[in-house]
N, C-alpha and C positions, 0 to 999 in steps of 0.2 A: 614126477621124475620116474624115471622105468627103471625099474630096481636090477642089480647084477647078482647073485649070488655068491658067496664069499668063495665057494667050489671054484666054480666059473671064471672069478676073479684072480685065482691062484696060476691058471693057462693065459692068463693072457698078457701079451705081450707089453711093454711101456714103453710109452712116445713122450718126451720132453715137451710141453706146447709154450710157446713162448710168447708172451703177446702182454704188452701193454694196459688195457683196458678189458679188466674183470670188476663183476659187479662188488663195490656197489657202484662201479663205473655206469651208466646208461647210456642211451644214442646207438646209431649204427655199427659202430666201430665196435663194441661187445659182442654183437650178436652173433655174428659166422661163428668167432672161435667156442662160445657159448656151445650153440646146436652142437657143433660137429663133438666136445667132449660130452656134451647128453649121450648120443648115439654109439660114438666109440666101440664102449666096451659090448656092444650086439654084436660088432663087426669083429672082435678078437684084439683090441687096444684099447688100454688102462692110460686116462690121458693124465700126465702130471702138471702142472700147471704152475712156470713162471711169471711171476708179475709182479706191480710194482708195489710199495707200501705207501699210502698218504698221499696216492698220484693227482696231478692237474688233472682233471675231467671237466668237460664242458658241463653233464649235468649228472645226479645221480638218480637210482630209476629200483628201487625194492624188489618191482616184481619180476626181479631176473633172478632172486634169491633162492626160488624153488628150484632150479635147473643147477644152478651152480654150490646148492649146501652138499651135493656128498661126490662132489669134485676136491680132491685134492690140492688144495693154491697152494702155494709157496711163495711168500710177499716178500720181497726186499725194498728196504731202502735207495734211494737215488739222490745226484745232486740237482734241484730243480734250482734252473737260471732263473725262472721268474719270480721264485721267492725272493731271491737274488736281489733281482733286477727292482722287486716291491721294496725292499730294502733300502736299496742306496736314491731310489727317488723319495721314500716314502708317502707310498698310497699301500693301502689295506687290500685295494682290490684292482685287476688291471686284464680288460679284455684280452684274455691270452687265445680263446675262441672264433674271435671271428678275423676270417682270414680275408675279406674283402674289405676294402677302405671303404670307410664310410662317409658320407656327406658333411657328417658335425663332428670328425673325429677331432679329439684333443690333439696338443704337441704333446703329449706320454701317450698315448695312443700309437699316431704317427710314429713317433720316437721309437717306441716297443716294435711294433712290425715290422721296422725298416731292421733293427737287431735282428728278429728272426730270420729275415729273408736275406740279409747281406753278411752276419757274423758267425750263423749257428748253420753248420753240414751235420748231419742229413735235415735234420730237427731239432725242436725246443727239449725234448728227450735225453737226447743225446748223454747229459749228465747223470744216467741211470744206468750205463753201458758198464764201470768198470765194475760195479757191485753185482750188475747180472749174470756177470761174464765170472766172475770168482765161484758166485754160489750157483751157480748151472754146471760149469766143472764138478764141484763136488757131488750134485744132483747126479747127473750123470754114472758115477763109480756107488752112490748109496744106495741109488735105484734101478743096477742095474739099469738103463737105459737103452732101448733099442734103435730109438730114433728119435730125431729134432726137427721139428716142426714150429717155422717163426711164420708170425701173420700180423703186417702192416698195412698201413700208414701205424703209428711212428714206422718209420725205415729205419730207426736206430734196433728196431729188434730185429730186423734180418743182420746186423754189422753182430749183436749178441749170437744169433745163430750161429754164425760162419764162425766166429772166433772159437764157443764151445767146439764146433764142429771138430775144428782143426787140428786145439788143442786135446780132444779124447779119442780121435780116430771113429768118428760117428758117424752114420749120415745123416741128410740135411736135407730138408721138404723146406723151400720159399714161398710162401702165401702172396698173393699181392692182389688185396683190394681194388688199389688204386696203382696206378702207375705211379714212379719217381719221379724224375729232374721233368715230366710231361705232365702231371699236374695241374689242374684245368686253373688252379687260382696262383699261379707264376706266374700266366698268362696276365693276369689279371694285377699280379705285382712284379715286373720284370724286376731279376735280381743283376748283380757286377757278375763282369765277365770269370774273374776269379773264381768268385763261390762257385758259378756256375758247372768251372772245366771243375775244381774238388770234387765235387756233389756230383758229375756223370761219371768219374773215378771211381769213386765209393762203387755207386751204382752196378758198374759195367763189373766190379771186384765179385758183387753179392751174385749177379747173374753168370758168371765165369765159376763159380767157386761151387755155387746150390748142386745137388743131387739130382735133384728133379725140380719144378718148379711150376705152382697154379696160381692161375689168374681167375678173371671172373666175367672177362667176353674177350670177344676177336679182336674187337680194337684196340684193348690193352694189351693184348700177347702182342699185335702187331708193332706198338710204339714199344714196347719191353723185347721185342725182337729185332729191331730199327738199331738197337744201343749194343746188342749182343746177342749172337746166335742162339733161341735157346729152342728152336721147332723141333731137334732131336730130343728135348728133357721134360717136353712140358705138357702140359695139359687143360682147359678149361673146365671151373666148378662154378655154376653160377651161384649167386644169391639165392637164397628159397624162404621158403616159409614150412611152420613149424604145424602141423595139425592140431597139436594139443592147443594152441595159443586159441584156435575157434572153437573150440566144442561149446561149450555153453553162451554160445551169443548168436542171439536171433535178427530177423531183418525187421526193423522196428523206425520207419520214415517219421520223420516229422511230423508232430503233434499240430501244431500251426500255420499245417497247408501252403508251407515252402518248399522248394526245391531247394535240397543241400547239393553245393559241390565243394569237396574238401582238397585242401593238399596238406601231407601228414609230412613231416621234416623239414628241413632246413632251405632257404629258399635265400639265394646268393647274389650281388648287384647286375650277373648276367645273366640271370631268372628272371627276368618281369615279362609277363602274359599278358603282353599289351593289347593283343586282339582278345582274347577271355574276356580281360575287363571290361575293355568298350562292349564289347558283344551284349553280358551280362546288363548292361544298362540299359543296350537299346531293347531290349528283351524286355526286360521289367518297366521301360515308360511304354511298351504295347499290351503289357498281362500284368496291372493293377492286382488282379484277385487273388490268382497264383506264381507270386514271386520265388525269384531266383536271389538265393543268401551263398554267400561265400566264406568257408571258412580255411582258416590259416592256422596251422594248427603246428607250432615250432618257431626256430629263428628265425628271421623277415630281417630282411637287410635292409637298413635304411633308406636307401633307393627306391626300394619300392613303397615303402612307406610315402615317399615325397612324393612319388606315380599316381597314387592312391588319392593322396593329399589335394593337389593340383588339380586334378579331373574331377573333384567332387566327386570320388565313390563310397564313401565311408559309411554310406545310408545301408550298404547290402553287404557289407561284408567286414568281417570281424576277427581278430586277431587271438589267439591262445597260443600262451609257452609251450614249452612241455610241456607233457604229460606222459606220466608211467607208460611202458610198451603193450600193461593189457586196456589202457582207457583208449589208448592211440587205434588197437583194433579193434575197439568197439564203434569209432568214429568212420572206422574204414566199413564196416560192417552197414552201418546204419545213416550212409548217405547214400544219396541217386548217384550221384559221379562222383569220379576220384580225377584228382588229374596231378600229371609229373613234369617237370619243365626241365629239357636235357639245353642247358648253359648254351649261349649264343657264344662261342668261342670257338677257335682252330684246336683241328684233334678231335672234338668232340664224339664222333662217332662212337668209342666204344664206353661210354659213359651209360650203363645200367643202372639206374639210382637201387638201390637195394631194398627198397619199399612194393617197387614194381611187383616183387612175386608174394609180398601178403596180400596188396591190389588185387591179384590172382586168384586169392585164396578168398578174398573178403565176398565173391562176386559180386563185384559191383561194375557197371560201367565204369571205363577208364577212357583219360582225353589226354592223347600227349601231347605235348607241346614242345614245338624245335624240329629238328633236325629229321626227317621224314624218312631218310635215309639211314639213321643211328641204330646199332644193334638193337636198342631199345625196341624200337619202331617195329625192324625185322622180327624180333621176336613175335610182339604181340600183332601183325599179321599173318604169321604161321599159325597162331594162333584162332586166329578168327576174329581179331578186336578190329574195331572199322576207324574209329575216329582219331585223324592225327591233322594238326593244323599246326602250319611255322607260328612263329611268334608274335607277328605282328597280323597274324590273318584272322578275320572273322568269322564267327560259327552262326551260322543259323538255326539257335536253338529249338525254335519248330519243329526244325527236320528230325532233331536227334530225341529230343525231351522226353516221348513217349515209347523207347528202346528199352526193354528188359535185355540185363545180361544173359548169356546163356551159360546153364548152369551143365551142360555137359561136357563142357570145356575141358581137356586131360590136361591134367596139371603135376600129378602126381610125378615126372620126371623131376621137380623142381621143391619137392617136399626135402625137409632137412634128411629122415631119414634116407631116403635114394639119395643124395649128394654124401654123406659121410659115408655108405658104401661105397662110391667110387673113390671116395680118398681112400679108405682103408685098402683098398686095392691096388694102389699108390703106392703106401707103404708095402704091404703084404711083399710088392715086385722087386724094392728097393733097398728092405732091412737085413 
């Protein structure tokens, strides 16, 4: 952790950061607001940190402990529906994570999704809004507070934003991972007309109401633009990756004269890399000696499991949960390929998976898959990355197998530290 000075710390200003998912929360959804409060206080901002107490998390991850122990959190309690909800069914436990139907899902499975998508605006959060909203007011007046800064998905912390906002005469920074009511898995669960017009209300309220407001590429400022003007407020911060996370991991191939191709996260029923796979087999029934292994490294949606299942590929490729965020880059670190699959869905385009820039960092070859056209894509040919193939198309691994990354690659625009200067810069114009 890079130490502040208590002197140092006396000058600097205090931002409210509001967000959902703090360790020991793990997954994607921690890591932005993470970085940016490591960084902060270099730029001239003491992050203060609301979050929830005892929250739903899909998984939890220790090694974000070191970055976030001399962060300031402040936990409250919330009303969580799905406790709720395990209640008056009674089951112990009940897939509140996966947001794609599954092949073999139960009726309380079914039953629970259809609750989230047709009963609860913004999200399954939401029950954590009035207790956030109480003690961020008083946060606010204890701590001096110079500014608020919320960052979603849950979208129930920008409704917490705005309200602090309003109620203390603050300003207000909107973060937005992911887009709102354009959300690539609505697509994927369409919800009742109703919820729908609530939930572009809300929406169009937060992006009318924000300060200023960041996204994380083009194509999500443009569907967050589509709903409410916001091209005079706003700004693009990508994903990035953290320096410190590589230093001590070396490039160390397989022991057993295989070719690794990894995917590191979460992988959705409009993710299957249906040409990858076939490719991968027809490759390994021509080169016995030196095969081609696949690994999966995260949630696999049952879809693709059945993908997998059906085609006989189970011989070369192999599945792993999680894994803490420094084993995940060691995996990224110490394959031949990486590869990211941008959702066969409408809108897709500005869908950046957030992995892409430790990809970056890891040097490793990268293989996208989708959308060819996707900011993703765009980036990593300004870049200099070569391989991008749709989803059902075949690769001829001959051609690529013996490509080293190149490692002079500039990347350093996309390091956390250059990304939380430009927020603080952000703030700096606005508080």
């Amino acid at each position: 952790m890079h130490r502040v000075s208590k002197k140092i710390l006396l000058n600097l200003k205090n931002v409210l950061i509001i967000s959902y998912y703090w360790p020991p929360s793990g997954g994607p959804g921690v890591q932005r607001v993470l970085k940016f409060c490591k960084y902060l206080p270099q730029y001239g901002w003491n992050p203060i940190v609301l979050t929830v107490k005892d929250g739903e998390f899909p998984v939890t991850d220790i090694s974000f402990e070191s970055d976030s122990k001399s962060v300031q959190a402040i936990k409250v309690k919330g009303i969580s529906f799905y406790s709720l909800f395990k209640k008056i069914v009674g089951k112990q436990k009940l897939p509140t994570h996966q947001l794609s139907p599954g092949l073999n899902d139960s009726l309380i499975t079914r039953f629970s999704r259809w609750i989230r998508y047709n009963l609860i605006i913004p999200d399954g959060r939401i029950g954590w809004y009035w207790s956030a909203v109480k003690r961020g007011k008083q946060i606010v007046s204890e701590k001096n507070i110079d500014l608020i800064f919320s960052s979603g998905p849950p979208q129930t912390v920008h409704l917490i934003g705005r309200s602090i906002a309003k109620k203390t005469d603050t300003a207000w920074v909107a973060d937005f991972r992911d887009p709102w009511t354009d959300r690539f898995y609505y697509y994927e669960n369409p919800r009742n007309r109703v919820i729908t017009f609530l939930d572009k209300y809300l929406e169009k309220k937060v992006l009318k109401d924000c300060d200023y407001l960041v996204t994380v590429s083009k194509g999500f400022f443009s569907l967050l633009n589509n709903n409410w003007g916001i091209d005079h407020k706003s700004e693009i911060i990508y994903n990035g990756y953290d320096i410190d996370d590589f230093k001590y991991i070396s490039k160390e191939y397989d022991s057993n004269d295989r070719i690794i191709i990894s995917h590191i996260g979460s992988l959705s029923k409009s993710q299957i890399p249906k040409g990858l796979f076939n490719s991968v087999r027809v490759y390994n029934q021509l080169n016995k000696k030196k095969s081609i292994s696949i690994k999966l490294i995260g949630s696999v949606h049952s879809s693709i499991k059945h993908f997998v299942d059906i085609n006989n590929l189970n011989e070369f490729l192999s599945y792993k949960s999680y894994v803490n965020h420094d084993l995940a880059i060691k995996e990224m670190v110490q394959s031949k390929f990486l590869f990211l699959v941008i959702p066969d869905l409408s809108n897709n385009e500005g869908i950046i998976p957030g992995k892409l820039f430790e990809y970056f960092a890891s040097r490793t070859n990268i293989i996208l898959i989708g959308n060819k056209n996707s900011d993703a894509a765009k980036l990593m040919k300004d870049l200099g990355y070569y391989f991008f193939y749709d989803i059902n198309e075949n690769i001829n691994f001959n051609d690529i197998i013996d490509h080293h990354c190149d490692d002079s690659i500039n990347i350093k625009a996309f390091s956390r530290s250059e990304q939380t200067k430009q927020l603080s810069e952000i703030f700096d114009k606005i508080a």
